[in-house]
C-alpha positions in Angstrom: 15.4 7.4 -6.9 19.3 8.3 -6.5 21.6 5.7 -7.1 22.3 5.6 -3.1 18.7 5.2 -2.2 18.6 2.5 -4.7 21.3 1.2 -3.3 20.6 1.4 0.1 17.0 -0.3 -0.2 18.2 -2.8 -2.2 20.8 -3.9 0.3 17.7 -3.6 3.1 15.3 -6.0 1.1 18.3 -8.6 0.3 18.8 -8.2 4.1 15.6 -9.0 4.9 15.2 -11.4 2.3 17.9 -13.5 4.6 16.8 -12.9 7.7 13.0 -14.7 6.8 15.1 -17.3 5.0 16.9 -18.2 8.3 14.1 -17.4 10.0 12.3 -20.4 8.5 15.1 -22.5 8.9 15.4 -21.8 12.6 12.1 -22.8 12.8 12.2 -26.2 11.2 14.8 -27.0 13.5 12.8 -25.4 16.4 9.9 -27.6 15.8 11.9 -31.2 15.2 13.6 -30.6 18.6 10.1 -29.5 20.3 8.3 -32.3 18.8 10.8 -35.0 19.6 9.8 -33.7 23.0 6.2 -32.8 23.4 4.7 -35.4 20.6 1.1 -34.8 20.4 1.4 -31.2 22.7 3.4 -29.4 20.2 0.9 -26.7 19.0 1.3 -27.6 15.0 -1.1 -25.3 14.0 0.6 -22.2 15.5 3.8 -23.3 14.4 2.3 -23.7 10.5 0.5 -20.3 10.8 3.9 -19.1 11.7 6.0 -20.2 9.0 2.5 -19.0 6.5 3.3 -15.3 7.9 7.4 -16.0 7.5 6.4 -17.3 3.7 4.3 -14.0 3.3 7.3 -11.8 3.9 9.5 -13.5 1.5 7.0 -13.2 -1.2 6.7 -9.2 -0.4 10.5 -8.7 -0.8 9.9 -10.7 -4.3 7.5 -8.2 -5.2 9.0 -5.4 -3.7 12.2 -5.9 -5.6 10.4 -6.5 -8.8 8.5 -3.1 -7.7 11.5 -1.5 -7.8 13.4 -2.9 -10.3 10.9 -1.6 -12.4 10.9 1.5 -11.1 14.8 2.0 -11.6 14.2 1.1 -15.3 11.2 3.2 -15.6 13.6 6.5 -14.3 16.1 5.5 -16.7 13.3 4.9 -19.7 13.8 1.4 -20.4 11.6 -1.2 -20.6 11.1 -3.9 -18.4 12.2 -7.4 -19.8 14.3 -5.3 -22.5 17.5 -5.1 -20.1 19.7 -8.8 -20.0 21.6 -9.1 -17.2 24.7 -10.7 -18.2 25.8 -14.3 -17.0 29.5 -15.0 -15.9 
């Protein structure tokens, strides 16, 4: 993988990464308003199912960065685990 693909889908995973973050905020507050509203109406189950499929995607962009970490490591023969990234 070049150094601009890299790049490139690392900025895209972050990206979406955010976007089912804020999704999942927007949703909470979504369903407080609704159910200050509709009380017993408000369909909790779709709304849970929801924020299930929203958690699903985050844990796919975990993945798929580890994916490719490892991948960038594996081009550049090193190990995972045997890079530190530095603190500061």
């Amino acid at each position: 993988m070049t150094d601009s693909a890299e790049s490139r889908a690392r900025k895209a995973l972050n990206r979406l990464r955010r976007a089912m973050e804020k999704a999942l905020i927007e949703l909470d507050v979504l369903e407080v308003a609704l159910v200050s509203v509709e009380g017993e109406d408000f369909p909790r189950r779709a709304y849970a199912g929801l924020r299930s499929r929203l958690s699903e995607v985050l844990e796919f962009t975990d993945d798929e960065g580890t994916r490719l970490q490892e991948k960038v490591l594996q081009a550049g023969s090193l190990e995972h685990g045997r890079v530190r990234r530095s603190t500061g």
